[in-house]
PLY file of the C-alpha trace (Angstrom):
ply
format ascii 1.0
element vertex 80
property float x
property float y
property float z
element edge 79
property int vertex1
property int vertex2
end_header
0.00 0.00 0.00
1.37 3.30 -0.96
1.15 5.64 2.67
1.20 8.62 0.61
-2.52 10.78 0.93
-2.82 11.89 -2.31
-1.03 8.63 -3.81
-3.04 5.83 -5.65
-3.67 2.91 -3.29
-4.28 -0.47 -4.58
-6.64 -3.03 -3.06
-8.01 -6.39 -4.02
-11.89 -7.04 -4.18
-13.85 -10.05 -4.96
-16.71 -9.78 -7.52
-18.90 -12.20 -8.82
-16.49 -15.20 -7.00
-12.87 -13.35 -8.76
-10.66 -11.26 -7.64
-9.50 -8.14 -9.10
-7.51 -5.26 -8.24
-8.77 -1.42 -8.09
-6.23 1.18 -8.11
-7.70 4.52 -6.68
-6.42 7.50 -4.90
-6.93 7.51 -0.87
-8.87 10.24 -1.12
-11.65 7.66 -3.30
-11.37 5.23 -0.68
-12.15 7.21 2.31
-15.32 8.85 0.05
-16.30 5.11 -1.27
-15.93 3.67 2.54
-18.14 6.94 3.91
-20.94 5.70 1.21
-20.96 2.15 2.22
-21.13 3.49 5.63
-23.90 6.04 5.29
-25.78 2.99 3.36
-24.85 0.10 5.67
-23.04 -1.60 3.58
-19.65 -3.22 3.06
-17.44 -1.24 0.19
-16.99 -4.76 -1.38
-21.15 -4.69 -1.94
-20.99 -1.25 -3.18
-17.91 -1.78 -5.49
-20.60 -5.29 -6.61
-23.24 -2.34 -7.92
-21.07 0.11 -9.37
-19.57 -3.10 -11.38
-22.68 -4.01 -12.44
-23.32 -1.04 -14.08
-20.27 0.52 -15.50
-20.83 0.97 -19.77
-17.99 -0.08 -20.56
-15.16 1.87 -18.88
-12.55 0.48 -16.21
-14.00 -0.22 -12.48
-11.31 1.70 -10.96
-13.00 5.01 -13.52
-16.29 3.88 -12.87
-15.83 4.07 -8.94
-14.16 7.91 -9.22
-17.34 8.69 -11.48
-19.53 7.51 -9.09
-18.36 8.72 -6.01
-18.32 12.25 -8.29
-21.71 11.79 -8.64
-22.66 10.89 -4.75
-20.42 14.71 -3.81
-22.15 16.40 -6.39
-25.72 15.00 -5.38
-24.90 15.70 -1.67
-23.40 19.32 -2.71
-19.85 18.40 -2.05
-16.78 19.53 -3.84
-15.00 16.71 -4.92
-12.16 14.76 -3.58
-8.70 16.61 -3.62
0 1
1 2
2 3
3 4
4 5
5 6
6 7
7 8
8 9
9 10
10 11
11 12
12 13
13 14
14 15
15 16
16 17
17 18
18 19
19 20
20 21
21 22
22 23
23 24
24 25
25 26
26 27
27 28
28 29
29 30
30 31
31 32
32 33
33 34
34 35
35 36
36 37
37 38
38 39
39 40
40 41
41 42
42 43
43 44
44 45
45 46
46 47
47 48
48 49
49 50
50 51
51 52
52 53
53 54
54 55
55 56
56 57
57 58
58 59
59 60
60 61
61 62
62 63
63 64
64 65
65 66
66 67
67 68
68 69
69 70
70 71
71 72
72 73
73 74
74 75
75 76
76 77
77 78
78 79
């Protein structure tokens, strides 16, 4: 794991009974984990949904687009 803040962290998730690796920034972690949280649900599930409906582009893009999407619905600026 890179300990740097604004360096890209990857992690390993399981999807669909696979594992794969996401590479995102910490600053997309801590916004994907605050998600799952405020929805009661593990990251893993969350990272299940967003998979499941990407068009087409990488998971690790789909999950910054989405988490976009969540700051701009709740008003917030987006991750730095």
């Amino acid at each position: 794991m890179n300990a740097h803040p604004a360096g890209v962290v990857k992690r390993s998730i399981v999807i669909a009974g696979h594992s794969t690796s996401v590479s995102l920034e910490e600053a997309f972690w801590q916004a994907l984990r605050d998600i799952a949280a405020a929805r009661g649900c593990p990251v893993a599930r969350l990272v299940v949904e967003i998979d499941q409906t990407r068009a087409g582009e990488n998971l690790s893009s789909a999950i910054r687009v989405f988490v976009l999407n969540e700051a701009l619905k709740r008003g917030q600026a987006a991750p730095e």
